[in-house]
N, C-alpha and C positions, 0 to 999 in steps of 0.2 A: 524548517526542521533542521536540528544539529545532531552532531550522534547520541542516540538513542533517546531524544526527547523534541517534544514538538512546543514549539509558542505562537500562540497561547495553549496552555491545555485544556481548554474547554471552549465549544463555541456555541454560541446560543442560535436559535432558528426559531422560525416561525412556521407550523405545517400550512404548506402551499406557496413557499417562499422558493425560489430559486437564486440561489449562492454561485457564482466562479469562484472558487479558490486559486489562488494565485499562490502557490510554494517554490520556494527556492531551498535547496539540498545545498545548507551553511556548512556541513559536515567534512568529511573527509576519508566519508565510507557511503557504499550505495544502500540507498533507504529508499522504503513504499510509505506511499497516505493511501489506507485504502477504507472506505467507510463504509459500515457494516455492523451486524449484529456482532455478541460475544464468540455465538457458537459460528457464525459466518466465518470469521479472523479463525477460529481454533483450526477447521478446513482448511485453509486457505494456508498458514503455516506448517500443515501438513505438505502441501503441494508446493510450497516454496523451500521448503527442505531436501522435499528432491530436485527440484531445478536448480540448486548447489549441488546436490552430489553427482549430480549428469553435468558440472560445469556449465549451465546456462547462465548462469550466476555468480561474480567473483564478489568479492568482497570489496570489489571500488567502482565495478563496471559490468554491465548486461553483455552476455555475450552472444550477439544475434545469430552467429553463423551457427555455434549449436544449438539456440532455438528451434532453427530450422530443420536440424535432425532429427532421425525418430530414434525414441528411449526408449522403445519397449511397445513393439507391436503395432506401432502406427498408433498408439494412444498419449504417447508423451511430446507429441511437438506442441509446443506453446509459444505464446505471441505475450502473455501478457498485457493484453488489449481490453480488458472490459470496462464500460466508462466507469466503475466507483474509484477506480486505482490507478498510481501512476510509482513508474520506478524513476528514481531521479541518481545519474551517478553525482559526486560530488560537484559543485560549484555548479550543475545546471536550475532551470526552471520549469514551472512546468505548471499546467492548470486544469482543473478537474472543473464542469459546470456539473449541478446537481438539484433534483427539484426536489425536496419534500416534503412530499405528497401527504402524508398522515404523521401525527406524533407518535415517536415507536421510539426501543429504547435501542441506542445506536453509539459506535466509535467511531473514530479514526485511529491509525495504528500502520504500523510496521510490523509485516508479516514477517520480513527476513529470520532468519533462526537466530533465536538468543533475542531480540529485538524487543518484543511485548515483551517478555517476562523480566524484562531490564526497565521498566517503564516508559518504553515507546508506543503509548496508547492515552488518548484526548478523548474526553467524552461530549457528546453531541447532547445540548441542553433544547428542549421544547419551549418556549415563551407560555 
């Protein structure tokens, strides 16, 4: 991934195949690959918009120590941990294993704000 676009932008799968993706963050700003449906990412860019405005998230780097705070009630501490996603800040690597399981229609993508709608989103092809 580089800023706001991923290569290749499409990848093909086979349902029941299981992928490691191997990403490296070529960029020079912090970006996610996280794979999912449309309306999945639409979520999920909701919730990444506020973990920028609570500073969990800067624009080059994750900021652990206020992850670990609470934003609102004991419901906003986040980890950022679910296996489809990975935040990568610049120049690191990072690898997502993933199996699937059925043909369904699916992206990859950068939730971060401003991110998708700049075209940082790859479509998952079914064989």
């Amino acid at each position: 991934m580089q800023d706001n676009f991923y290569e290749p932008e499409a990848i093909s799968v086979n349902a029941g195949e299981t992928i490691r993706f191997k990403i490296v963050n070529k960029g020079e700003f912090l970006h996610e690959f996280g794979l999912g449906t449309s309306a999945m990412h639409s979520v999920h860019q909701k919730e990444m918009a506020k973990m920028m405005e609570h500073g969990m998230l800067e624009p080059t780097r994750v900021n652990f120590d206020r992850m670990k705070m609470d934003h609102g009630g004991g419901k906003m501490k986040m980890a950022h941990s679910d296996p489809n996603s990975i935040l990568l800040e610049p120049g690191k690597p990072g690898e997502i294993v993933w199996k699937f399981t059925k043909a369904m229609k699916l992206e990859f993508a950068c939730n971060l704000p401003g991110h998708y709608e700049s075209g940082m989103v790859g479509e998952i092809k079914f064989n």
